[in-house]
ZAMIMI-729655 format. One record per residue (C-alpha): chain; x, y, z; residue number from 1; residue in one letter. Coordinates in steps of 0.2 Angstrom, whole numbers. Layout:
R_fipa_x_y_z_gugu_nuvo
R_A_X_Y_Z_NUM_a;
...
This chain:
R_fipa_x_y_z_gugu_nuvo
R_A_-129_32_200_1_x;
R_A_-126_25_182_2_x;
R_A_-136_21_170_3_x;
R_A_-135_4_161_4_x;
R_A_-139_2_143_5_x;
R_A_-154_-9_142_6_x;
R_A_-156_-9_122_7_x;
R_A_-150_-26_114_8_x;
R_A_-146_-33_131_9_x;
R_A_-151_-46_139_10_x;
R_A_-151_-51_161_11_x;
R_A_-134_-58_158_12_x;
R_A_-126_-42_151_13_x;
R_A_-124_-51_133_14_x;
R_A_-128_-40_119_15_x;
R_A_-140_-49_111_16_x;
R_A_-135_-40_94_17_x;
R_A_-119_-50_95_18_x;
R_A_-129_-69_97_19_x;
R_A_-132_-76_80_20_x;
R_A_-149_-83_75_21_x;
R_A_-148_-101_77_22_x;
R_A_-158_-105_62_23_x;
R_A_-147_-94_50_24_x;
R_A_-130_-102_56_25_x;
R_A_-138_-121_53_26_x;
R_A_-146_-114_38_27_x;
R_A_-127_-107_30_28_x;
R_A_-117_-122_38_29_x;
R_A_-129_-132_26_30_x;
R_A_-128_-121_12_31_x;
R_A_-109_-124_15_32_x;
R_A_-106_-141_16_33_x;
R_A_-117_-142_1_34_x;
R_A_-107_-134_-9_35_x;
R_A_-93_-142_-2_36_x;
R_A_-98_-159_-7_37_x;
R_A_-98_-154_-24_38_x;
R_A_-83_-146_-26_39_x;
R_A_-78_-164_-22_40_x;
R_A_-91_-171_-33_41_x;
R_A_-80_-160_-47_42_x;
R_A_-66_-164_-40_43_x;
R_A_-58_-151_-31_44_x;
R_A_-49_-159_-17_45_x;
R_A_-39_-145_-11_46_x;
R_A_-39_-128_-8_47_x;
R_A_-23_-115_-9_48_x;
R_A_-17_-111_7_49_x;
R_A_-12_-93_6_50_x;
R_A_-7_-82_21_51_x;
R_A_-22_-76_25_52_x;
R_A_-31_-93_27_53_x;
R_A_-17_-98_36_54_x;
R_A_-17_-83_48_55_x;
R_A_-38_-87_50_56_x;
R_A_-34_-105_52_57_x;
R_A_-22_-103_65_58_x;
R_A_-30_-91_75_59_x;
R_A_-49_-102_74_60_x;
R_A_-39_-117_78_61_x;
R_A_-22_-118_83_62_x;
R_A_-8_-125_76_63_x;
R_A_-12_-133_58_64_x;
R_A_-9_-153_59_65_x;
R_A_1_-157_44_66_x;
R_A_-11_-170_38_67_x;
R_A_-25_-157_36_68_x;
R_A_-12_-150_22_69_x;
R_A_-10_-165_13_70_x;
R_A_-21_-166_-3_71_x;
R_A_-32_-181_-5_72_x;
R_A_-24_-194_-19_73_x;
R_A_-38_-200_-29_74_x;
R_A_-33_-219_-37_75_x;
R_A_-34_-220_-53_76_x;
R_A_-41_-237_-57_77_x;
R_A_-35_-248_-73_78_x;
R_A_-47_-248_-88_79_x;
R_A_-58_-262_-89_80_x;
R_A_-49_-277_-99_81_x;
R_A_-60_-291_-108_82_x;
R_A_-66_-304_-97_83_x;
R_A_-68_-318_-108_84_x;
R_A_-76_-331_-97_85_x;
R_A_-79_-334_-80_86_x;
R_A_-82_-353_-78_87_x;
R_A_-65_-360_-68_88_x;
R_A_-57_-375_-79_89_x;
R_A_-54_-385_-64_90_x;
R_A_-74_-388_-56_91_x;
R_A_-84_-388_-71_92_x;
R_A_-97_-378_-68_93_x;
R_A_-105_-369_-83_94_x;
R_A_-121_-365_-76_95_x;
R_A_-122_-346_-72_96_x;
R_A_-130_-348_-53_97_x;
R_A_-117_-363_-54_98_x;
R_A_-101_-349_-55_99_x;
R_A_-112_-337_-47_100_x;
R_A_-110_-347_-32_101_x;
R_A_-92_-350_-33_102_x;
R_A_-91_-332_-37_103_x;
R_A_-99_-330_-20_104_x;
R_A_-85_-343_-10_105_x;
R_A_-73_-333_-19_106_x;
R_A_-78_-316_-10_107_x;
R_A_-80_-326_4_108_x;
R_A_-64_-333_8_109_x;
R_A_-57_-314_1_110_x;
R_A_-42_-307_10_111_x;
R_A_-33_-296_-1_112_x;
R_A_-35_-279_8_113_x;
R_A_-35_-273_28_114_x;
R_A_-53_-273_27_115_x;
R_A_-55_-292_28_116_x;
R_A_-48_-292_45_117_x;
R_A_-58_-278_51_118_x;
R_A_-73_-280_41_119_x;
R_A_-91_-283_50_120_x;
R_A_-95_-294_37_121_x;
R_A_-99_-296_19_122_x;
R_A_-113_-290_6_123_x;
R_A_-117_-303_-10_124_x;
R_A_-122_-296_-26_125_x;
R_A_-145_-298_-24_126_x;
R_A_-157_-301_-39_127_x;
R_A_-159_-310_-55_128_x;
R_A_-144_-318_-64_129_x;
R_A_-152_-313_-81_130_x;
R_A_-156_-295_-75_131_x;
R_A_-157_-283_-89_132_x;
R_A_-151_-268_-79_133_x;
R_A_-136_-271_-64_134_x;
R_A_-134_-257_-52_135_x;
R_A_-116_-256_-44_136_x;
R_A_-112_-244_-26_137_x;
R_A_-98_-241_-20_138_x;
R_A_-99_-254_-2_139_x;
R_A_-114_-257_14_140_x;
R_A_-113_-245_27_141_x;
R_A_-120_-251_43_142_x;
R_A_-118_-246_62_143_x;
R_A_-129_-258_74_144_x;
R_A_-130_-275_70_145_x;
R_A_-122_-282_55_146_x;
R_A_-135_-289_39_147_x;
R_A_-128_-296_26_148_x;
R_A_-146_-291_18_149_x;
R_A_-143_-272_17_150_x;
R_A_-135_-270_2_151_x;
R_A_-128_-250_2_152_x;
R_A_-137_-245_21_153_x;
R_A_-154_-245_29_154_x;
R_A_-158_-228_23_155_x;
R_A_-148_-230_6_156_x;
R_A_-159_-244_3_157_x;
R_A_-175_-237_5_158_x;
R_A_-171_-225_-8_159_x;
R_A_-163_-237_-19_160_x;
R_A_-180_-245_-22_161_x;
R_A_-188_-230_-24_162_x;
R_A_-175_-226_-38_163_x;
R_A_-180_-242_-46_164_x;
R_A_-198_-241_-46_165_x;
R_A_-197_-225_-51_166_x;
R_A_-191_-230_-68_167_x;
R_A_-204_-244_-69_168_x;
R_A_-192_-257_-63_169_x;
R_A_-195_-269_-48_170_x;
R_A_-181_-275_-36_171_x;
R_A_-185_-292_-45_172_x;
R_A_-178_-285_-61_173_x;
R_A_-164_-282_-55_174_x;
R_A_-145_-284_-50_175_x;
R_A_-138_-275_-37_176_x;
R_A_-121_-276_-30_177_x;
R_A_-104_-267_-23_178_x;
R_A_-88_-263_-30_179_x;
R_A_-81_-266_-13_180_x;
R_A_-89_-283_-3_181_x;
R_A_-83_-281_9_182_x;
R_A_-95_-270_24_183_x;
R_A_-82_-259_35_184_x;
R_A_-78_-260_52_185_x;
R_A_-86_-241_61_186_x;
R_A_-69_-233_58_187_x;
R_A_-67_-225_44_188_x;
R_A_-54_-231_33_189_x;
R_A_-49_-228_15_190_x;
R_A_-59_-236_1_191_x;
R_A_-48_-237_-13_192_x;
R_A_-36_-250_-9_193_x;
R_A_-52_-263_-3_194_x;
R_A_-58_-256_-21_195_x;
R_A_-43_-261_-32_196_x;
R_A_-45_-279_-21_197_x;
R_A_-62_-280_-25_198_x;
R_A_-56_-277_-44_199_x;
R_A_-56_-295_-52_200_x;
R_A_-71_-300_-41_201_x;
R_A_-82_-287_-49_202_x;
R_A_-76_-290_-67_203_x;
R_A_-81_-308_-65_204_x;
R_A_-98_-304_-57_205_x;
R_A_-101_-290_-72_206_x;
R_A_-96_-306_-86_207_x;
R_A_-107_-317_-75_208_x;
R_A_-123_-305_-76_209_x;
R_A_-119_-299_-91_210_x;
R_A_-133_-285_-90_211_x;
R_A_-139_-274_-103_212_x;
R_A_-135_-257_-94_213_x;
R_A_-123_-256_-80_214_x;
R_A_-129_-241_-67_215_x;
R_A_-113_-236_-57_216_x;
R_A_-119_-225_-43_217_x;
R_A_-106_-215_-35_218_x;
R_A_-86_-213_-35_219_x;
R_A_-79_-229_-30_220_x;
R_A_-89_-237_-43_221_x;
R_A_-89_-227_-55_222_x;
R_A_-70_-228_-55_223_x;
R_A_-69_-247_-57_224_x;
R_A_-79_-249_-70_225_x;
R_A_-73_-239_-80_226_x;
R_A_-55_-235_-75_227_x;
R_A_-48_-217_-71_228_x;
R_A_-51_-203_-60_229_x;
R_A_-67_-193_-67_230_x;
R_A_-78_-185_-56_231_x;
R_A_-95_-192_-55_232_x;
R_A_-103_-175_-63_233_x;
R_A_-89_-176_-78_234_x;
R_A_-96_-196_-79_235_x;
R_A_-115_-193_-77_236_x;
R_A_-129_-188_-89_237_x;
R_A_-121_-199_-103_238_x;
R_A_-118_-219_-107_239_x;
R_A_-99_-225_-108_240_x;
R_A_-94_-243_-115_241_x;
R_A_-89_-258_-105_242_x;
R_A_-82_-271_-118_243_x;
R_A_-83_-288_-107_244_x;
R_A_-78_-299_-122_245_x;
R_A_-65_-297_-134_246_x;
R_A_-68_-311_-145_247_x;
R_A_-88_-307_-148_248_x;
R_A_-85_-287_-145_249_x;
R_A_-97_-289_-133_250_x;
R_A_-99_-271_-123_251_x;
R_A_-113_-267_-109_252_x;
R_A_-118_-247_-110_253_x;
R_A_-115_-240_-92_254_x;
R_A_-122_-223_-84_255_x;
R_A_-115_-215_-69_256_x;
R_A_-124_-207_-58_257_x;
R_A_-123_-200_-38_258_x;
R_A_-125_-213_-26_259_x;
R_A_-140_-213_-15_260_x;
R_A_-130_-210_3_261_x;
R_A_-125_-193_-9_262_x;
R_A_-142_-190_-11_263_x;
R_A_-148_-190_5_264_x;
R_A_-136_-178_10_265_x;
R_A_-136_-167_-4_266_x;
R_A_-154_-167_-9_267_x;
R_A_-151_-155_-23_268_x;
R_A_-142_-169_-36_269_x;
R_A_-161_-176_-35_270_x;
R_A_-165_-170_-51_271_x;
R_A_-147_-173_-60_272_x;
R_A_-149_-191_-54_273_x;
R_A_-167_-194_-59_274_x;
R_A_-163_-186_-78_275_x;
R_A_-149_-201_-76_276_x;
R_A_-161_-212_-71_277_x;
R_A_-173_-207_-84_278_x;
R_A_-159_-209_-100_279_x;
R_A_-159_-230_-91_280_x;
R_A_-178_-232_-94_281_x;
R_A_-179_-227_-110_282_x;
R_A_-163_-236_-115_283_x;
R_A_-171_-253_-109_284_x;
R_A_-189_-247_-117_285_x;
R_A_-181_-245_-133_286_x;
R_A_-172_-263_-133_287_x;
């Protein structure tokens, strides 16, 4: 008769020695999709492949698709020319809700990129025209039904306002808006050509508002603002110009920081973003 080794086994046969700890596994996979996120936050958008990872990568998961090989192009956007005036020649208007509402028509009827024949719908700019502080994301993310309400998600939302009272501030004072209006379809697609489409759209709304501080959370927004290619953390933690009119050399002081759908994944930018967020209060206290 022989005798079975009962230490570390369990009634199937499995060495439980060999079963990793369910908690650990999640607990590392978060730690590396943490860090993951910001080496893309930095920038780094791609890895070298040498033969090793290549070997690992084949063996883990077959043959290698070509396209997970191909590194990520990130846009760069142009800088931010003077936008001298905002009121069209042809209607009149001069009132700012007057151009405000013909700005919205304008993103309305908007069909310069793929994502206005796949959209779920558009997202207006929300607050007060004469806002001291303007808060740009990057565009509304929203599975269910379609609102034209939520302005970067449900969740995004919730800590948006908290952001905002935070530094003092009610939603009331004020103006937040997308780089991109448009609210995509569930598929995902890429973002930078609706961004450069969205482009003109957002120039005029900035000239219309005309805020004091611009907050440019995430990216995509980041990126049109103030043209180029820089990371959100090479961006953050500091206040870069936006000049709006030549002729005055009128300029609007704008601080990037990480957009709150970031946030809520990597919750430990919190404290980069409220030391952000802290710079804005005491900029609008001091004016």
């Amino acid at each position: 008769m022989s005798v079975e080794k009962t230490v570390g086994c369990n009634h199937s046969g499995q060495d439980e020695t060999d079963r990793p700890h369910r908690a650990a596994v999640a607990a590392f996979a978060s730690r590396i999709r943490t860090y993951l996120q910001f080496h893309q936050q930095l920038g780094i958008d791609s890895y070298p492949l040498t033969s090793g990872l290549r070997e690992f990568l084949a063996e883990k998961g077959g043959k290698l698709h070509p396209a997970a090989l191909s590194r990520r192009i990130v846009p760069s956007f142009p800088p931010s020319p003077s936008v001298p005036s905002v009121t069209p020649q042809s209607t009149g208007a001069g009132e700012p809700l007057d151009r405000l509402a013909l700005l919205s028509r304008d993103i309305e009827e908007c069909c310069l990129c793929s994502w206005s024949s796949t959209r779920q719908g558009q997202v207006l700019g929300a607050g007060t025209v004469a806002s001291r502080l303007m808060i740009i994301g990057d565009s509304s993310r929203q599975t269910g039904e379609f609102s034209p309400t939520t302005l970067f998600g449900v969740a995004e939302d919730a800590m948006l306002w908290n952001m905002i009272r935070a530094i003092g501030l009610v939603p009331e004072e004020v103006y937040v808006t997308n780089a991109v209006k448009c609210c995509p379809s569930l598929e995902p697609q890429p973002e930078s050509e609706s961004a450069l489409g969205c482009l003109s759209l957002l120039r005029r709304e900035i000239a219309l508002i005309r805020p004091h501080i611009i907050c440019a959370m995430g990216e995509t927004a980041a990126h049109a603002v103030l043209g180029g290619s820089e990371p959100v953390v090479r961006l953050r933690g500091r206040f870069h110009p936006y000049k709006f009119d030549e002729e005055t050399g009128g300029r609007i002081q704008v601080m990037v920081t990480f957009h709150p759908r970031f946030l809520l994944e990597c919750g430990d930018f919190k404290k980069a973003a409220w030391k952000d967020l802290q710079m804005i209060q005491r900029q609008l206290l001091a004016r």
